[in-house]
C-alpha positions, 0 to 999 in steps of 0.5 A: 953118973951110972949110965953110958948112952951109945947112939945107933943109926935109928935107937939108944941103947942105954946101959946102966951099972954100979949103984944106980939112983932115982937121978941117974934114970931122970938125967938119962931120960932127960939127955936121950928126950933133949937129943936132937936125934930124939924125934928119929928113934925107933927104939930104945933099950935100957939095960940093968944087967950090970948093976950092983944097987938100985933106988926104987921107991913107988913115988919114984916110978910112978915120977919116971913113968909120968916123965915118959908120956910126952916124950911118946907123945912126941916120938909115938914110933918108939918101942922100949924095952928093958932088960 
């Protein structure tokens, strides 16, 4: 697993590292969107400073970007940023 979660009073912050897959991104979406502090959040961050390799692929994104409509759908107050 190439990421750690670290839940604050009203966000995720979610930092990556190492050799991060197309999983690795699934499985955080997955564990951050099952939370029951999911419904709460205002934000979200996602940070990739301190990767060393990163699986990219077009069909994967747009994978990734689809699995993130319902969770705004369902938490519309969410802002997410990435670094």
């Amino acid at each position: 697993m190439a990421f750690e979660l670290e839940w604050e009073s009203r966000g995720v912050y979610r930092r990556f590292h190492g050799h991060v897959t197309v999983g690795d991104r699934r499985q955080s979406l997955q564990a951050i969107c099952a939370d029951r502090r999911f419904d709460d959040l205002l934000y979200s961050i996602s940070d990739y400073l301190d990767i060393g390799a990163f699986d990219y692929s077009a069909e994967a994104n747009s994978e990734l970007a689809a699995l993130h409509i319902g969770p705004v759908w369902t938490n519309p107050k969410i802002l997410i940023a990435t670094v």
